[in-house]
gemmi code that builds the backbone of each chain (N, CA, C; Angstrom):
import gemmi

chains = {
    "A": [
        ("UNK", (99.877, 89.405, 107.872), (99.859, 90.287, 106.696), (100.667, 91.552, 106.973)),
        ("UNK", (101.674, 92.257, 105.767), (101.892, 93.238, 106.411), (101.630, 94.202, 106.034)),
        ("UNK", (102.448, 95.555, 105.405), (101.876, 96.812, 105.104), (101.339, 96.721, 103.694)),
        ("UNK", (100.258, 97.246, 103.207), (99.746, 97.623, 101.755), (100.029, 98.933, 101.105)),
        ("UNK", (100.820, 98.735, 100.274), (100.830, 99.853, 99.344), (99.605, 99.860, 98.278)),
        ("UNK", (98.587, 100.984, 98.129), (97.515, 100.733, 97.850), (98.081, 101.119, 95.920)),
        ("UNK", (99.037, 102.144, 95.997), (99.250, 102.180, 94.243), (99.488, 100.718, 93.750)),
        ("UNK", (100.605, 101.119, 94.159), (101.308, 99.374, 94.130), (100.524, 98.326, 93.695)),
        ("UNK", (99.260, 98.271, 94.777), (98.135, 96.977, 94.241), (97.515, 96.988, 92.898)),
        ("UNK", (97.447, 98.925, 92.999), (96.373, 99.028, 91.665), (97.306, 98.986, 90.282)),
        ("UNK", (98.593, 98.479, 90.693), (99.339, 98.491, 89.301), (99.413, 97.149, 89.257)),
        ("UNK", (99.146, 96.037, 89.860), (99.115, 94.600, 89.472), (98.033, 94.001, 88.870)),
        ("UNK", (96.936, 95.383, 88.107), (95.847, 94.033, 87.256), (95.408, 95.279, 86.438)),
        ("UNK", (94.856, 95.512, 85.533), (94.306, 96.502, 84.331), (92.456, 95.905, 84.385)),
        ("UNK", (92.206, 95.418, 84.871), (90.477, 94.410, 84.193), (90.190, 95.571, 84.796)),
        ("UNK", (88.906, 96.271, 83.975), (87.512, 97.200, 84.718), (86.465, 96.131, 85.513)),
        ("UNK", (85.793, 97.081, 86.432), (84.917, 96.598, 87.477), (85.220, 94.975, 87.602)),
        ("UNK", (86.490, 95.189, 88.606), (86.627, 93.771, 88.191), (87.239, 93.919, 90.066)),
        ("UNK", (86.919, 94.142, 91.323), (87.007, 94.322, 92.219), (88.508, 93.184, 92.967)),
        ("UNK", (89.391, 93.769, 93.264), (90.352, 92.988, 93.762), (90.486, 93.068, 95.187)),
        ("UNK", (90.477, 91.906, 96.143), (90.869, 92.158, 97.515), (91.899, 92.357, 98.100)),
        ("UNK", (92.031, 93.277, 98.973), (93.433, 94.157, 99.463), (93.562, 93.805, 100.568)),
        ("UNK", (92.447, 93.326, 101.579), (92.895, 93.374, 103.236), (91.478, 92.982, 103.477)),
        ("UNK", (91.238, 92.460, 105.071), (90.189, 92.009, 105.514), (90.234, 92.435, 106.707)),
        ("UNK", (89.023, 93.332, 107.511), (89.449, 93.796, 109.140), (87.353, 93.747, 109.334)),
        ("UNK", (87.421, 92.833, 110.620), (85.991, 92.759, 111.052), (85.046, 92.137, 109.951)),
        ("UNK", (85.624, 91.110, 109.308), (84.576, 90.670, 108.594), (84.160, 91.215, 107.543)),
        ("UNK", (84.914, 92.275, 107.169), (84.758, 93.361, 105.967), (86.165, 93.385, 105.071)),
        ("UNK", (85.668, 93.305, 103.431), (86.794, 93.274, 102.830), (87.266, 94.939, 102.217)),
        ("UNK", (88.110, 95.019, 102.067), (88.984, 95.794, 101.417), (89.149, 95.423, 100.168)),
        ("UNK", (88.471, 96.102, 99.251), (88.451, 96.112, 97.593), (89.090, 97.715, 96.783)),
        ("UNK", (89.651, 96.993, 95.780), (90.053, 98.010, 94.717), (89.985, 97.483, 93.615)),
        ("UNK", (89.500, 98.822, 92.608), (88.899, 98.142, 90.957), (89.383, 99.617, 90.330)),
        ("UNK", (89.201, 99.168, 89.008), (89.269, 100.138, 88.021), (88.194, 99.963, 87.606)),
        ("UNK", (88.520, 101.242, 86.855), (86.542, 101.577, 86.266), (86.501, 102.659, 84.959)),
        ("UNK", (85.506, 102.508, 83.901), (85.637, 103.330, 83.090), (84.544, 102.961, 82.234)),
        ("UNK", (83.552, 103.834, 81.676), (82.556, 103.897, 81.541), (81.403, 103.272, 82.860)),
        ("UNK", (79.935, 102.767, 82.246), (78.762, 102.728, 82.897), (78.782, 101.014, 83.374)),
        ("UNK", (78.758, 100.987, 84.757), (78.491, 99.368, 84.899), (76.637, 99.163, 84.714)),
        ("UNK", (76.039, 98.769, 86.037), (74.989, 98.634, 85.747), (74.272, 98.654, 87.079)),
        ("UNK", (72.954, 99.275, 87.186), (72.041, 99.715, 88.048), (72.269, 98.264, 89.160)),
        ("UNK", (72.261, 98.331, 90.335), (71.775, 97.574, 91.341), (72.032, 98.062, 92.785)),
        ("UNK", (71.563, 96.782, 93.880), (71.893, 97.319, 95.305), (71.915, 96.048, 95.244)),
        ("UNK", (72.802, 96.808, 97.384), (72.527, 95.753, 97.869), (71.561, 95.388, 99.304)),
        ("UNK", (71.021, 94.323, 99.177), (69.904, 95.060, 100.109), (70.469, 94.977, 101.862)),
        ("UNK", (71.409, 94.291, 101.955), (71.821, 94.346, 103.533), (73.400, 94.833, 103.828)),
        ("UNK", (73.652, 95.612, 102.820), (74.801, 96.225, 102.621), (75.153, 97.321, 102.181)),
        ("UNK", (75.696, 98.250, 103.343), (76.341, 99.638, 102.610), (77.647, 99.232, 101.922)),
        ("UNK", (77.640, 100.235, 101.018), (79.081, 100.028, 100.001), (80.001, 101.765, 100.192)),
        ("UNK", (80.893, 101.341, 101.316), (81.712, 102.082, 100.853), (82.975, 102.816, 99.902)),
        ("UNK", (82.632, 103.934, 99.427), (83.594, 104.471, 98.267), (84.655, 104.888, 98.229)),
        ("UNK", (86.154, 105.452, 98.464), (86.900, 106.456, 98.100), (87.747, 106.119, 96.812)),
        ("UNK", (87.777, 107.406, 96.064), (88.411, 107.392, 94.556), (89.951, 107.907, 95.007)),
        ("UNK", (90.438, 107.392, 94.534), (92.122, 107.847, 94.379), (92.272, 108.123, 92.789)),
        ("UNK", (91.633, 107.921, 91.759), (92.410, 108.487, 90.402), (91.131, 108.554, 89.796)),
        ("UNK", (91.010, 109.861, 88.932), (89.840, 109.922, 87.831), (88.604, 110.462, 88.637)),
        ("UNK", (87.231, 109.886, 87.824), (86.511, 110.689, 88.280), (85.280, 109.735, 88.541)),
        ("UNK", (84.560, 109.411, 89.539), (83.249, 108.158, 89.655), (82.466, 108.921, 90.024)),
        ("UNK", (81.131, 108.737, 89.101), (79.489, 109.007, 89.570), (79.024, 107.817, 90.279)),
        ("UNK", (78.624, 108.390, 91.027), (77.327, 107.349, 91.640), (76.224, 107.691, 91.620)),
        ("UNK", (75.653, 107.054, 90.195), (74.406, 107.554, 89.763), (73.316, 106.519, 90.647)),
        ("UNK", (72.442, 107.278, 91.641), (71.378, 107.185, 92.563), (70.235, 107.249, 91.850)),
        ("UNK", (68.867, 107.193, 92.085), (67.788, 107.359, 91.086), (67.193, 109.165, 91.595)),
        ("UNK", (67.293, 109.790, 92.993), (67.239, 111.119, 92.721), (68.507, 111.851, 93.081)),
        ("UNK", (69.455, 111.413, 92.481), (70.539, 112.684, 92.586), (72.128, 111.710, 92.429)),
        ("UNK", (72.702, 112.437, 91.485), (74.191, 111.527, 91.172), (75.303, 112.553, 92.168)),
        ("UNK", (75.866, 111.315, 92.199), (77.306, 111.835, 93.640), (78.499, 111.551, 93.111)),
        ("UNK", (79.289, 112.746, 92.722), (80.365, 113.099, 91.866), (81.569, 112.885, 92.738)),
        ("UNK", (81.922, 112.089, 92.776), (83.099, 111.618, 93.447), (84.959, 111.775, 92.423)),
        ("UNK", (85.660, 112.908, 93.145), (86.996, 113.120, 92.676), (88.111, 112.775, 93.768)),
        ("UNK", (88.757, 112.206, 93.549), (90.423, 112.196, 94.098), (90.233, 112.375, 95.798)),
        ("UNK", (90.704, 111.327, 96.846), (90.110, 111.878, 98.075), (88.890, 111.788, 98.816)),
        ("UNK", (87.654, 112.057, 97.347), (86.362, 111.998, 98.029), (86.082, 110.378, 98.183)),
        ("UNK", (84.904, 110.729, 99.438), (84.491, 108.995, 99.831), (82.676, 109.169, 99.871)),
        ("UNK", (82.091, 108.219, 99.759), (80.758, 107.774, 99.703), (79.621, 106.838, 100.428)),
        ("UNK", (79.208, 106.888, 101.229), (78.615, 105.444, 101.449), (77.232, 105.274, 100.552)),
        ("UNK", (77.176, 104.348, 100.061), (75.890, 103.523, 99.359), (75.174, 102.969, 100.489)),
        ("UNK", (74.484, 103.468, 101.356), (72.963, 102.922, 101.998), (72.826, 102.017, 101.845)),
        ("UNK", (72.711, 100.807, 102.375), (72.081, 99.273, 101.863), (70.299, 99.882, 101.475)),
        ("UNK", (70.509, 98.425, 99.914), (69.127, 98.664, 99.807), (68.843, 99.611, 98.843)),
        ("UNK", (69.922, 100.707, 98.489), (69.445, 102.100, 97.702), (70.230, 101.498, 96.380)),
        ("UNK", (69.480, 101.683, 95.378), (69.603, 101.047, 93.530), (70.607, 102.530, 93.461)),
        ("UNK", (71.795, 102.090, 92.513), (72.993, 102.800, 92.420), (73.861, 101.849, 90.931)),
        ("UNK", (74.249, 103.383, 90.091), (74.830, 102.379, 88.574), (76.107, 103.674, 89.181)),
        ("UNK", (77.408, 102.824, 89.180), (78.708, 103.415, 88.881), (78.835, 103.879, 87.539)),
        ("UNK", (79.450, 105.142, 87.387), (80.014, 105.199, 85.911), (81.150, 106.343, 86.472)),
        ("UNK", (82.296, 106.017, 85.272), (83.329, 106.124, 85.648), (84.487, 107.238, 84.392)),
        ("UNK", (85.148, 108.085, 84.780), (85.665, 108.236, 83.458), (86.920, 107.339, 83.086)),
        ("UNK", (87.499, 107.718, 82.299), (88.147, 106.119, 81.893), (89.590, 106.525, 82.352)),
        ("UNK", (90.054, 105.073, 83.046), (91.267, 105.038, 84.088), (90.623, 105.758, 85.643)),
        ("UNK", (89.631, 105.245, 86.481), (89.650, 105.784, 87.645), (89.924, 104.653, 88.093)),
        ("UNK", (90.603, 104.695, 89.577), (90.317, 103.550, 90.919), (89.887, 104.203, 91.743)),
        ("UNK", (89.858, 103.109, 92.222), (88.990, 103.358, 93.542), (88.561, 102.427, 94.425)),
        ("UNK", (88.554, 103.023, 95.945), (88.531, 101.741, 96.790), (87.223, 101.342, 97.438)),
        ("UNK", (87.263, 100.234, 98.090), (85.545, 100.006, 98.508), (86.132, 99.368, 99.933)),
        ("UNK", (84.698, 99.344, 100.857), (84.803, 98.713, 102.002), (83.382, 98.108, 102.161)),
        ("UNK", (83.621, 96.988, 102.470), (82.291, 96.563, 101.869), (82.423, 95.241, 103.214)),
        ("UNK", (80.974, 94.440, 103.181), (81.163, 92.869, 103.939), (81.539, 91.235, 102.925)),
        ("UNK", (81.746, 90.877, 103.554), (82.695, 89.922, 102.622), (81.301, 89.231, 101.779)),
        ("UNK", (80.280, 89.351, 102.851), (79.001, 88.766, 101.801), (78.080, 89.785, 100.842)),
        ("UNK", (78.656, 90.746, 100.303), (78.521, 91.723, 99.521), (78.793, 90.832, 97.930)),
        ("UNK", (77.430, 90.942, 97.382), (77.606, 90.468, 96.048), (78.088, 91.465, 94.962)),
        ("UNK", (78.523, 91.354, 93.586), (79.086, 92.321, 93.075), (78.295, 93.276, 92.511)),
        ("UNK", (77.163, 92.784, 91.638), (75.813, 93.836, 91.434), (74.380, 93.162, 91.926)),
        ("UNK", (74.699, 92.616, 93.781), (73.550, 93.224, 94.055), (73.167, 91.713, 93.360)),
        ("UNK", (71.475, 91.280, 93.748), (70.648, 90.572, 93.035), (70.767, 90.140, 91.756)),
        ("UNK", (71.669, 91.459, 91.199), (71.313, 91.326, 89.474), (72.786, 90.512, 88.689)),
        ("UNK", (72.342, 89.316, 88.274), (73.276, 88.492, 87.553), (73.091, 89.243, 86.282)),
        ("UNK", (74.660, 90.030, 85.912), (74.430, 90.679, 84.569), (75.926, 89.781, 83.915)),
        ("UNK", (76.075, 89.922, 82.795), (77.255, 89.516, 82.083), (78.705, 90.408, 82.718)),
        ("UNK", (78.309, 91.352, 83.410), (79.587, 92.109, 83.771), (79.543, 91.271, 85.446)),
        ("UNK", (78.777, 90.902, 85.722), (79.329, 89.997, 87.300), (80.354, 89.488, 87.583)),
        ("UNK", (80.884, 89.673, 88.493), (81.958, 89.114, 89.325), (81.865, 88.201, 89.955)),
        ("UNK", (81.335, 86.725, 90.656), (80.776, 85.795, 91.228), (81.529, 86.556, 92.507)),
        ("UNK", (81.489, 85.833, 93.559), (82.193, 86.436, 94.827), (83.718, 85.158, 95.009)),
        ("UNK", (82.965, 84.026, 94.572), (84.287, 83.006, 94.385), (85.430, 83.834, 93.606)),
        ("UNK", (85.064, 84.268, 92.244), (86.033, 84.577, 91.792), (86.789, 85.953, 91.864)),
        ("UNK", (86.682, 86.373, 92.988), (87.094, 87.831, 93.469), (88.162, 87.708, 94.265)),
        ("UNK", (89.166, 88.009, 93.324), (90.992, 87.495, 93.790), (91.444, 88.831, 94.981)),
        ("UNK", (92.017, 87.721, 95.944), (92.838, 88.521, 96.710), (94.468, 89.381, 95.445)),
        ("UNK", (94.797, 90.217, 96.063), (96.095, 90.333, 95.090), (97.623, 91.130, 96.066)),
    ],
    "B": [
        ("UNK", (73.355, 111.272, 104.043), (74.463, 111.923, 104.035), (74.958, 112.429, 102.568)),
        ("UNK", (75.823, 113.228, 102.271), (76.558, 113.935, 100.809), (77.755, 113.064, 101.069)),
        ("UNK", (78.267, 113.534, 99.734), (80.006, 113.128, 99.903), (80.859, 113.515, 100.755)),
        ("UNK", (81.660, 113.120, 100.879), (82.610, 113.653, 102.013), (83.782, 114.142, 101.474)),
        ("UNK", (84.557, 115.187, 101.138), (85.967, 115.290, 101.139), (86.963, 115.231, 102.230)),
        ("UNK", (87.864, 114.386, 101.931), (88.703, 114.016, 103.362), (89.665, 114.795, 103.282)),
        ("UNK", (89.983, 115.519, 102.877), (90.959, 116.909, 103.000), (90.011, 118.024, 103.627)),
        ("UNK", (88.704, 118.065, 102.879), (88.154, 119.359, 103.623), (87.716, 118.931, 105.397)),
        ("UNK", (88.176, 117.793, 105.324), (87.560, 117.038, 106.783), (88.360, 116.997, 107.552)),
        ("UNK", (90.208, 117.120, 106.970), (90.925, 117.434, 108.181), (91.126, 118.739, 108.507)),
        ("UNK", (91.202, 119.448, 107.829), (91.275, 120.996, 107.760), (90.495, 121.476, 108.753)),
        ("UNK", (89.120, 121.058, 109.395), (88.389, 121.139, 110.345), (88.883, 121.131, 111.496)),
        ("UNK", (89.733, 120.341, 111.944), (90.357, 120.544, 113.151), (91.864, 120.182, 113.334)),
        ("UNK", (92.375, 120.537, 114.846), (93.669, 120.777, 114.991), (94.145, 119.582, 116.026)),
        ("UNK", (92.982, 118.835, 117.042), (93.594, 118.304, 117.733), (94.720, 117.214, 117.872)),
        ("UNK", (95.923, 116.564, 118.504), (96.557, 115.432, 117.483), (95.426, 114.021, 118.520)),
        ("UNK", (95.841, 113.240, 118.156), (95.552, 111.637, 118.947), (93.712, 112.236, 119.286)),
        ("UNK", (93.097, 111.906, 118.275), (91.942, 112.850, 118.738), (90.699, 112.541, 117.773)),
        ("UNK", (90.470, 111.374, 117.536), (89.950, 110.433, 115.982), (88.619, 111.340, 115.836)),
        ("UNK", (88.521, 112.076, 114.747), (86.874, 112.457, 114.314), (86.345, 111.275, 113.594)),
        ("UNK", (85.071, 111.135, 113.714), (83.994, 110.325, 113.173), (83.653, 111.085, 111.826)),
        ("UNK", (84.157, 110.444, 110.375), (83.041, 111.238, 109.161), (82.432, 110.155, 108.406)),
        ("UNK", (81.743, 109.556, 109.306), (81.636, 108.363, 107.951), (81.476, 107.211, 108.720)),
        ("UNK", (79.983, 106.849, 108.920), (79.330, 105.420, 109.164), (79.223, 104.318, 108.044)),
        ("UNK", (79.462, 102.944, 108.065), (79.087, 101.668, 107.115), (79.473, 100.805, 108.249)),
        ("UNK", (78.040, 99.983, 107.649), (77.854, 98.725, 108.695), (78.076, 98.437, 109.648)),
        ("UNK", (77.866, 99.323, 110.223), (77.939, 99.806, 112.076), (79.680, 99.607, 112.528)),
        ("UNK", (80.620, 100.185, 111.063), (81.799, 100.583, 111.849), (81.902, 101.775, 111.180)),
        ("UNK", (82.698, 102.392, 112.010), (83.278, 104.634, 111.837), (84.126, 103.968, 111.169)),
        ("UNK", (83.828, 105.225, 110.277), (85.276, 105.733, 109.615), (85.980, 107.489, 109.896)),
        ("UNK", (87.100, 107.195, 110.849), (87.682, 108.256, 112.014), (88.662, 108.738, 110.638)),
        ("UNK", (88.828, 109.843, 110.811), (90.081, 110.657, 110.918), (90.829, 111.111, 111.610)),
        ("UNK", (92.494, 111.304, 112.392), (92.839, 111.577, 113.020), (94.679, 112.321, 112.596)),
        ("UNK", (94.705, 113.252, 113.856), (95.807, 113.593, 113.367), (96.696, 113.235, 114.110)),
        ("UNK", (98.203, 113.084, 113.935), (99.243, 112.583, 115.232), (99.906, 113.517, 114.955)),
        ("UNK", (100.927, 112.935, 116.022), (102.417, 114.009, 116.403), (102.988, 112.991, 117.627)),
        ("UNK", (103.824, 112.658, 117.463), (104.979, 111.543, 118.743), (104.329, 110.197, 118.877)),
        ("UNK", (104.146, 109.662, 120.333), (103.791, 108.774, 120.288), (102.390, 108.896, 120.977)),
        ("UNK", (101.658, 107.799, 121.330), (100.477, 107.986, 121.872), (100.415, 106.640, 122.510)),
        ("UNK", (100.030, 105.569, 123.021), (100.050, 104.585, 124.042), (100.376, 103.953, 123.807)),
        ("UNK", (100.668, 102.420, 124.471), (100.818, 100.792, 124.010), (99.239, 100.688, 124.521)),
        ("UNK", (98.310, 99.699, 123.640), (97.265, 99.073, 124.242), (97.086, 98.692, 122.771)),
        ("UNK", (95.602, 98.079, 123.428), (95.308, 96.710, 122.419), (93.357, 96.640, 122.409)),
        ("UNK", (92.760, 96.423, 121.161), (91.476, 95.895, 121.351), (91.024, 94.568, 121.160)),
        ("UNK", (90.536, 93.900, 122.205), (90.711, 92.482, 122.247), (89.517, 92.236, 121.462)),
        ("UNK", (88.776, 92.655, 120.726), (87.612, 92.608, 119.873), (87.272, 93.079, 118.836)),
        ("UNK", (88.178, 93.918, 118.235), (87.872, 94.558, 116.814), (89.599, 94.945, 116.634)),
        ("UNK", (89.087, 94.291, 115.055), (90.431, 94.936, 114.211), (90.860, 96.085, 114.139)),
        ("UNK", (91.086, 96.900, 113.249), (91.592, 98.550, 113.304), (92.672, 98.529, 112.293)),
        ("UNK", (92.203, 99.002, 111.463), (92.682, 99.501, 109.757), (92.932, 101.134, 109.932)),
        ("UNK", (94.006, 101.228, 109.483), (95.186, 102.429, 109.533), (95.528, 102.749, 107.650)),
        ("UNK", (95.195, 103.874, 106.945), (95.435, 104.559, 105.937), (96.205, 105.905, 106.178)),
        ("UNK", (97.424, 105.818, 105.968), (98.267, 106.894, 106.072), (97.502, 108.123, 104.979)),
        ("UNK", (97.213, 109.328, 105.082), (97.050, 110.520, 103.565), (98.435, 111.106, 104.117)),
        ("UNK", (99.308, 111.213, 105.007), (100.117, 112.651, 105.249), (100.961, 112.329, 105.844)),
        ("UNK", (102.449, 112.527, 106.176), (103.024, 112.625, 106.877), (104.061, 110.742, 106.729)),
        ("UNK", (104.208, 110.446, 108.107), (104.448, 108.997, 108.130), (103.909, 108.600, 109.803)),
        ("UNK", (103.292, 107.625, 109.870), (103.041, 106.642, 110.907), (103.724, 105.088, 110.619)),
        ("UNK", (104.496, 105.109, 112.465), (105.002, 104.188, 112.648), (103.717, 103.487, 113.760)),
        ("UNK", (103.569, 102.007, 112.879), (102.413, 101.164, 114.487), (103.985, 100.296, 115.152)),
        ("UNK", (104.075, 100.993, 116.098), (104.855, 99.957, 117.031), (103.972, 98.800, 117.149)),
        ("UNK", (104.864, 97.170, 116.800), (103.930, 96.060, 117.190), (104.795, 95.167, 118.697)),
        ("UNK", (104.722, 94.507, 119.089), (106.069, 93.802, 120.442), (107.121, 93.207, 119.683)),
        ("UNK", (106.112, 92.657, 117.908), (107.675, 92.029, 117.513), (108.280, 92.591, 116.132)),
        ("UNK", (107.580, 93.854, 115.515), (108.478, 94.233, 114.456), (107.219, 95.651, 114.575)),
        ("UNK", (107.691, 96.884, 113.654), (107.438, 97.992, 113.694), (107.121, 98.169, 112.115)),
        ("UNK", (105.792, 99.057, 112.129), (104.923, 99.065, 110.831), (104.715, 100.259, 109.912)),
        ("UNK", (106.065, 100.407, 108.938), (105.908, 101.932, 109.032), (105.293, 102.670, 107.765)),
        ("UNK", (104.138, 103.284, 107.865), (103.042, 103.836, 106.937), (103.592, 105.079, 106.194)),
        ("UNK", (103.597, 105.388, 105.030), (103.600, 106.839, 104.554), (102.198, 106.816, 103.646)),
        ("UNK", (102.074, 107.973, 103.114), (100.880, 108.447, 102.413), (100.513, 106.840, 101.528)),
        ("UNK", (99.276, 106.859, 101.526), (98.759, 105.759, 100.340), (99.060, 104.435, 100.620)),
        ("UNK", (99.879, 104.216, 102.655), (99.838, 102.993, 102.804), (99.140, 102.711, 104.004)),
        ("UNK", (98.618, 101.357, 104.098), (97.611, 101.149, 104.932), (98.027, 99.527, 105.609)),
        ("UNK", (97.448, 99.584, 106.998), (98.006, 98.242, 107.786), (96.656, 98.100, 108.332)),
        ("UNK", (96.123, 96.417, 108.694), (95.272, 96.396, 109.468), (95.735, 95.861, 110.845)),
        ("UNK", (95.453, 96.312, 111.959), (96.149, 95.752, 113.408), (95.005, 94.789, 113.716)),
        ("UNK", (95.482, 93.701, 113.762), (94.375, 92.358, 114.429), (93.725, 92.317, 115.635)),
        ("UNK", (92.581, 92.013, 116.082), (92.165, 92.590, 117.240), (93.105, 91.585, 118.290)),
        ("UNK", (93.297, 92.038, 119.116), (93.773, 91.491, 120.248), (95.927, 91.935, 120.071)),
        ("UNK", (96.125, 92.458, 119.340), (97.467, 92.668, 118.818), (97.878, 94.206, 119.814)),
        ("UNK", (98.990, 94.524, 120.915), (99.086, 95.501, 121.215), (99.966, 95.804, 120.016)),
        ("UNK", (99.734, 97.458, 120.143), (100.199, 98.428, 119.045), (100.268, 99.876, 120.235)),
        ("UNK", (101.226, 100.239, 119.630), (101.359, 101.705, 120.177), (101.751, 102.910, 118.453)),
        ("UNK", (101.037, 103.716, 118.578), (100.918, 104.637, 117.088), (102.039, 105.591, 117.752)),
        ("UNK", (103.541, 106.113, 116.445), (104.157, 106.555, 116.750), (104.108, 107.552, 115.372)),
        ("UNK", (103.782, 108.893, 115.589), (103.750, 109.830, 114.168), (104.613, 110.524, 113.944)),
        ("UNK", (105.428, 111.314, 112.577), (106.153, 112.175, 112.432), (105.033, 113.374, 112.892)),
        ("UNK", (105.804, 114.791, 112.620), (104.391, 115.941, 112.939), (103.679, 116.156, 111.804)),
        ("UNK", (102.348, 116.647, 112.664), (101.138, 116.621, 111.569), (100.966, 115.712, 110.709)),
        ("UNK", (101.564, 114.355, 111.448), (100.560, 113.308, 110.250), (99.294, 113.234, 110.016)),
        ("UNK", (98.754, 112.593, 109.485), (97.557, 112.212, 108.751), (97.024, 111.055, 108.645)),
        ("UNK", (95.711, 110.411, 108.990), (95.652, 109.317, 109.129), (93.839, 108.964, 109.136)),
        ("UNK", (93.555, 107.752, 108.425), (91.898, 107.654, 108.296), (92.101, 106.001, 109.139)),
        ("UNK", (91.279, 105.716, 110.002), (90.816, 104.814, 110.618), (89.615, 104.095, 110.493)),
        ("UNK", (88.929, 102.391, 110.088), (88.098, 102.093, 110.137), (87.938, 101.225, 111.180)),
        ("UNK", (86.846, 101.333, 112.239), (86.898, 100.101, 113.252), (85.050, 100.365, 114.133)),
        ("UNK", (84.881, 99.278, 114.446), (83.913, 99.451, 114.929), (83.170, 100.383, 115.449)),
        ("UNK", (82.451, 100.941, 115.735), (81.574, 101.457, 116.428), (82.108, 101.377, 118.142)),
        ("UNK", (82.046, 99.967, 118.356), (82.231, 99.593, 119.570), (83.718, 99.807, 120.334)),
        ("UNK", (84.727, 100.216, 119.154), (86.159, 100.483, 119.539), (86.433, 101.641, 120.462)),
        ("UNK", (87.310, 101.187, 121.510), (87.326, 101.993, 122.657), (88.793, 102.889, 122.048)),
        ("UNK", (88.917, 103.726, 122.564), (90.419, 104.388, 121.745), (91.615, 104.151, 121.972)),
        ("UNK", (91.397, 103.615, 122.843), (92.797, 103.121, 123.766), (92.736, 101.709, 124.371)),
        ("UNK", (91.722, 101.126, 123.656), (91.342, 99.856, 124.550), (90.917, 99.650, 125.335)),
        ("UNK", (91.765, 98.861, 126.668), (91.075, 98.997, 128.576), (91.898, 99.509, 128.566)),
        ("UNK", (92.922, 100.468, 128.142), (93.530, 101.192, 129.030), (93.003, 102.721, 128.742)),
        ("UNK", (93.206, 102.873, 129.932), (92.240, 104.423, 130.580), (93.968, 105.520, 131.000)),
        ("UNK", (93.957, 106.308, 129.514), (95.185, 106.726, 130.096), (94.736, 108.534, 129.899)),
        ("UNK", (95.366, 109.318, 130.242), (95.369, 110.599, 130.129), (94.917, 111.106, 128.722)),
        ("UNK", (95.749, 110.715, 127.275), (95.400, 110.695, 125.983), (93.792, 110.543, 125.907)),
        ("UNK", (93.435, 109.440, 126.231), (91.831, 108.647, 126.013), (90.453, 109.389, 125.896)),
        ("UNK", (90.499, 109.418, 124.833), (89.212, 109.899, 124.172), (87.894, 109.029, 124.285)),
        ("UNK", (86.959, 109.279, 125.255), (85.976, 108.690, 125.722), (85.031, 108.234, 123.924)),
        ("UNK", (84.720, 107.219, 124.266), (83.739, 107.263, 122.894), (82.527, 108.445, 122.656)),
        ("UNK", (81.969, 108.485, 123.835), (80.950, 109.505, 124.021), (81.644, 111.181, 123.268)),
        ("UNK", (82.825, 111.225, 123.686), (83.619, 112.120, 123.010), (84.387, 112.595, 121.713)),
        ("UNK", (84.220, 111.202, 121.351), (84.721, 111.089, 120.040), (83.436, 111.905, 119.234)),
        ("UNK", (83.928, 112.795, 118.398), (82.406, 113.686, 117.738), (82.572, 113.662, 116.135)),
        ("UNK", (81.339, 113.675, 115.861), (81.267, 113.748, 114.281), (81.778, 115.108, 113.815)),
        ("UNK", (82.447, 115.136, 112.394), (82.840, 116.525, 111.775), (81.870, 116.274, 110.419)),
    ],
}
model = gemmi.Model(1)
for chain_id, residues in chains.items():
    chain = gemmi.Chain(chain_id)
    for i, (resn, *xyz) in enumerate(residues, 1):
        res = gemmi.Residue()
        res.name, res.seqid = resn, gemmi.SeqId(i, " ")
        for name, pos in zip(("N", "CA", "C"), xyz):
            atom = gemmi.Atom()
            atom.name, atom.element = name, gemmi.Element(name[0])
            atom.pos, atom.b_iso = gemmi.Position(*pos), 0.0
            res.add_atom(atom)
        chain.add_residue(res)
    model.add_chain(chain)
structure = gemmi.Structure()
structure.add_model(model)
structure.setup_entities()
């Protein structure tokens, strides 16, 4: 594999919360999504989810206290801790996550991503 | 932990070849570090090592072609792959790799930042 241009990637797909894979190091993938408005409450229970935003603006609404994430800033999600993204409209943003990281967590909602269908790009 | 800003996180210190720890997930760091020239040939025969340029430009010398990073691009080095990191000044650079990643590999050179030494910002 060789170098990633991370704009670059995020200009090859428009879908919200729709997580695309960028790179794989230790068993952990490299994801980037767009996002805009509220996805939906979940965790995961044997997985931290790491954050950094490159465009716009992402909450990570927690159940005592939301984490305002701008341009630069990064996050980890605790495995296990219930967390709803919301987003203003046009952010990305990247994740580092384990490849057995489901997309929301336990919760099969209509906005799911299966993990099959989570395209490298 | 809070959010992290990774600008207010390099601003913290001055050293170059000198990885700070801001940022644990799934028992691998996420380092920040700054360069300037070159810094070793070595290799980790056990963990990958993901390279995100924010500043400057990094070149990863590889034995058979050379990997060259500017802001917003990112390479992962395969474990067992020698690499030697070659920076313009005051680059900039975020690192994800194990926990268990030695800084220099087995090689024990003058540069080498003991893990024990490696410190959180």
């Amino acid at each position: 594999m060789g170098k990633i241009n991370i704009q670059e990637k995020f200009a090859l797909f428009s879908e919200e919360w729709t997580p695309k894979i960028i790179a794989e190091s230790n068993g952990q993938l490299v994801k980037i999504a767009k996002g805009s408005g509220e996805l939906v409450w979940h965790k995961h229970d044997n997985e931290d989810e790491l954050f950094i935003v490159f465009k716009g603006h992402l909450t990570l609404k927690l159940r005592d206290q939301n984490i305002e994430l701008a341009p630069g800033e990064m996050y980890v999600v605790p495995k296990g801790v219930e967390h709803c993204p919301v987003a203003e409209p046009d952010t990305h943003f990247l994740m580092v996550e384990p490849a057995s990281t489901a997309h929301t967590g336990e919760l099969q909602s209509e906005v799911t991503v299966a993990a099959e269908d989570q395209e490298w790009i």
